[in-house]
C-alpha positions as CSV (number, residue, x, y, z in Angstrom):
1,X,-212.2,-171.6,24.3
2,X,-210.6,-171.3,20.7
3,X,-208.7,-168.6,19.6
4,X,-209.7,-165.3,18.5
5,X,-207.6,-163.4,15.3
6,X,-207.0,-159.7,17.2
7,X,-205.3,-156.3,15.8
8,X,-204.4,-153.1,17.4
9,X,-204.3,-149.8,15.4
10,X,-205.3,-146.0,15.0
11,X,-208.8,-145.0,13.8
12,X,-207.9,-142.1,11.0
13,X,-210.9,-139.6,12.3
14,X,-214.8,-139.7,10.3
15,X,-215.4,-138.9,7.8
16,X,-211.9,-139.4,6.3
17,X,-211.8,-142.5,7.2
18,X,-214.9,-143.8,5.6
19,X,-213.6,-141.3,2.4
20,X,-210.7,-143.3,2.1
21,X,-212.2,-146.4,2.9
22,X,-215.1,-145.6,-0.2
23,X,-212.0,-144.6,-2.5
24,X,-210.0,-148.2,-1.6
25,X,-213.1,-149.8,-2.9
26,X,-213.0,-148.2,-5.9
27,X,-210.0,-149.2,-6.8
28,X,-211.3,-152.7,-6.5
29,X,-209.9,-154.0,-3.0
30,X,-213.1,-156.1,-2.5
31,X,-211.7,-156.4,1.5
32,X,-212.1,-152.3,2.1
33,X,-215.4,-152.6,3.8
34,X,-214.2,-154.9,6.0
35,X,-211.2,-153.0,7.2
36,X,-211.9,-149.5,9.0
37,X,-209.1,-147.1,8.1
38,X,-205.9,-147.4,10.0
39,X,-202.4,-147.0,10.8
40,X,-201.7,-150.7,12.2
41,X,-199.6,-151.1,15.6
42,X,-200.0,-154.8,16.4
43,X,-201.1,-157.0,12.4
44,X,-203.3,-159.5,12.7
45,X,-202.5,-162.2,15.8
46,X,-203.9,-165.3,16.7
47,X,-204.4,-165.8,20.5
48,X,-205.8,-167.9,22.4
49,X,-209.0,-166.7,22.9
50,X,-209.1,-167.1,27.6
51,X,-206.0,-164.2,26.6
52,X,-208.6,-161.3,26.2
53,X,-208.6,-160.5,29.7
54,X,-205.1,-160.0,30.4
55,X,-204.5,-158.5,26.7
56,X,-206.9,-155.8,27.6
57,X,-205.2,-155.0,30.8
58,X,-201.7,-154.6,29.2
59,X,-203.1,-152.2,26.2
60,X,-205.3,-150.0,29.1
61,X,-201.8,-150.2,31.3
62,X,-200.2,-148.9,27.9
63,X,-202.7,-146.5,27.4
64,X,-202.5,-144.8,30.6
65,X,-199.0,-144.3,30.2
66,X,-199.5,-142.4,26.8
67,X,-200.2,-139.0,25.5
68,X,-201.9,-137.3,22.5
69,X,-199.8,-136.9,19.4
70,X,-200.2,-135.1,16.2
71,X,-200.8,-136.9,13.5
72,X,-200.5,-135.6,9.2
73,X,-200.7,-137.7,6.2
74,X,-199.3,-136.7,3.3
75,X,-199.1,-138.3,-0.3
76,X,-198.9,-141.7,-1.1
77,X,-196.2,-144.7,-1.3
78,X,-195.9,-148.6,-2.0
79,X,-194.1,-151.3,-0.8
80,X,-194.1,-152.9,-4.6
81,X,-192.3,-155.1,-5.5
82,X,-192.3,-156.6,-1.7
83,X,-196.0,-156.3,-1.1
84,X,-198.8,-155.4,-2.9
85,X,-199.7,-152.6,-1.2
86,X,-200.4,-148.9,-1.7
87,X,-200.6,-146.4,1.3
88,X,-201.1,-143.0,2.1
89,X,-197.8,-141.8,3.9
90,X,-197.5,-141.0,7.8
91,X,-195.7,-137.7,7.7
92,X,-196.1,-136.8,10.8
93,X,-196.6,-138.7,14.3
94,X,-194.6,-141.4,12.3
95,X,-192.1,-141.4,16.1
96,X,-195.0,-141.6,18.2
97,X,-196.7,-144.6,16.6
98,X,-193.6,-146.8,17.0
99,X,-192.8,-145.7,20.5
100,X,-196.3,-147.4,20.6
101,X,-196.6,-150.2,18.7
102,X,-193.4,-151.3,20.6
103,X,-195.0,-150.7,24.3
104,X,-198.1,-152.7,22.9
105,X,-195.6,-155.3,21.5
106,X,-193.4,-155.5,24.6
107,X,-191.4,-159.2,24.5
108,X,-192.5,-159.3,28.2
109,X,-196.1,-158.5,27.3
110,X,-199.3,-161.1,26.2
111,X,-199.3,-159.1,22.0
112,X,-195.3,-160.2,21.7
113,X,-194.6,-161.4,18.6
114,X,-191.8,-160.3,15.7
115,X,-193.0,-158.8,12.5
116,X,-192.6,-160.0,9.0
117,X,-191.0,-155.9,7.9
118,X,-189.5,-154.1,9.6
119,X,-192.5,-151.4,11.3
120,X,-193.3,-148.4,9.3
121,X,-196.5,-146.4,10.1
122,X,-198.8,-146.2,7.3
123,X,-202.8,-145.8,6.3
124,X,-203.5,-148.5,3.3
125,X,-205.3,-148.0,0.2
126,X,-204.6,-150.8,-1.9
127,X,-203.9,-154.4,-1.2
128,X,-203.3,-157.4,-3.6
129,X,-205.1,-155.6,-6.4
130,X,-203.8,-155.4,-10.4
131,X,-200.6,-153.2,-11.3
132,X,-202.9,-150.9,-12.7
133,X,-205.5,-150.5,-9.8
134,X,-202.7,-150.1,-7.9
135,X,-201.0,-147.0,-9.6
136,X,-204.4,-145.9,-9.9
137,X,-204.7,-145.5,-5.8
138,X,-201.1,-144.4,-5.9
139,X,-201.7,-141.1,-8.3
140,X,-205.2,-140.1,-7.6
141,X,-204.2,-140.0,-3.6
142,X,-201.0,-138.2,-4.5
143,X,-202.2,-134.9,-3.3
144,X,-204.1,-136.2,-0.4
145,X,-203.3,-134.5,3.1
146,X,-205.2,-134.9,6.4
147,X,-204.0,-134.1,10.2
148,X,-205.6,-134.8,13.9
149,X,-204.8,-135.4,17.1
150,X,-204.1,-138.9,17.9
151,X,-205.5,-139.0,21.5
152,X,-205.6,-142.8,21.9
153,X,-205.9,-146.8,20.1
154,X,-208.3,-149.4,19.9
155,X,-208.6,-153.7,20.1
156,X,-210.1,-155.5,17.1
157,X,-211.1,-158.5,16.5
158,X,-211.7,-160.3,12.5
159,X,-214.7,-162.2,12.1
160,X,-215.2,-165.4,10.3
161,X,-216.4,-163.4,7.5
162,X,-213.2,-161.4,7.4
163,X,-214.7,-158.2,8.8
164,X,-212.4,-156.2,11.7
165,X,-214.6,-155.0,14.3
166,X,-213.7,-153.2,17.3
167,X,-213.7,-154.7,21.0
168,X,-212.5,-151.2,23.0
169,X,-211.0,-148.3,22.6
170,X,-208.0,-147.1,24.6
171,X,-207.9,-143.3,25.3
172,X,-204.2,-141.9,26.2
173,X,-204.3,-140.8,30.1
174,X,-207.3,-140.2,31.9
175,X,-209.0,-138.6,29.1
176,X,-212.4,-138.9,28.0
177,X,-211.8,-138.4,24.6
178,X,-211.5,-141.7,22.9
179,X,-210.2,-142.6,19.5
180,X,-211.8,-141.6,16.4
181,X,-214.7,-143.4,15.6
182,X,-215.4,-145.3,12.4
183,X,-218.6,-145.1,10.7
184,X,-221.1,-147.4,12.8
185,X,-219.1,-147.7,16.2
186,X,-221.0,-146.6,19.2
187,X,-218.7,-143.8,19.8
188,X,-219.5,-141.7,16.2
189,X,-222.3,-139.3,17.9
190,X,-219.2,-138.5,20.5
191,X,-216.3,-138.4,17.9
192,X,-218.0,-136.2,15.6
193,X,-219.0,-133.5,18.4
194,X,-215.5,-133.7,19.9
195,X,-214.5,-132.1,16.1
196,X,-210.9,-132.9,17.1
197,X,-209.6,-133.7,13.2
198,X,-209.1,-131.8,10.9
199,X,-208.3,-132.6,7.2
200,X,-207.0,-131.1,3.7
201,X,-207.7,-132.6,0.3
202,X,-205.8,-130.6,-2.4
């Protein structure tokens, strides 16, 4: 059956998401429209693709298990020189995402795998771009601030032309609510009447 290239991770609510996602191709990250808006619990993972099955059965098992949290971004920060990257910090629901992303990584689970960094809950806005692009993203998103209620997670799967698109969603509980949805996704007419985010540029 092959294998399948899979990531786990938390929508950040419409329209913010698709705001940021605009202002990360702007700064020249030709991969932004290929990547909704996120804060990553399980990186990109090859598995072999007769996994599925089981790999949604652990993440709903996790799910169940889980409850809403709040969640507030807050400025900006980089992992220069070690990465090329420039995020928008987690300043808020930073606890709850790694109580998470460790349940969905359990060693005893089918998504165990170690990590490259040590995990640190984030919401990218520039990757592998120029120096300059890159403080760019870093100062105009100084001032940014958003908050919501996390009430759940989702599967995705990368295409072969690099896009991430999503498999399920994975509400907390036995709620109804889902996850935020990202522009497109079948569950944006439902996301957007929920109204559950709220967010704050300054």
């Amino acid at each position: 059956m092959g294998t399948v290239t899979l990531g786990v991770s938390i929508a950040v609510p419409e329209p913010y998401g698709s705001s940021l996602q605009e202002l990360r191709a702007g700064f020249g990250d030709a991969a932004a429209h290929g990547i909704p808006t996120h804060v990553t619990l399980v990186p990109p993972t090859e598995v072999a693709a007769e996994r599925l099955p089981l790999i949604r059965a652990h993440l709903a098992e996790v799910a169940a298990a889980g409850r809403p949290f709040a969640m507030r971004l807050a400025g900006t920060g980089t992992f220069r020189p070690l990465s090329p990257v420039v995020f928008v910090q987690v300043v808020e629901g930073g606890p709850g995402c790694t109580r998470l992303q460790s349940r969905v990584r359990d060693p005893q689970g089918p998504l165990s795998r170690e990590l490259a960094f040590p995990y640190h809950p984030h919401v990218t806005v520039a990757h592998g771009i120029s120096e300059e692009a890159m403080d760019l993203a870093f100062s105009t998103l100084a001032d940014y601030a958003a908050e919501w209620i996390c009430s759940g997670f989702a599967l995705y799967e990368q295409g072969s032309d690099g896009v991430w698109r999503k498999l399920r969603e994975y509400p907390f509980g036995n709620g109804a609510a889902g996850v935020p949805a990202q522009p497109g996704s079948a569950t944006d007419s439902a996301a957007n009447a929920a109204g559950e985010a709220t967010v704050r540029r300054s």
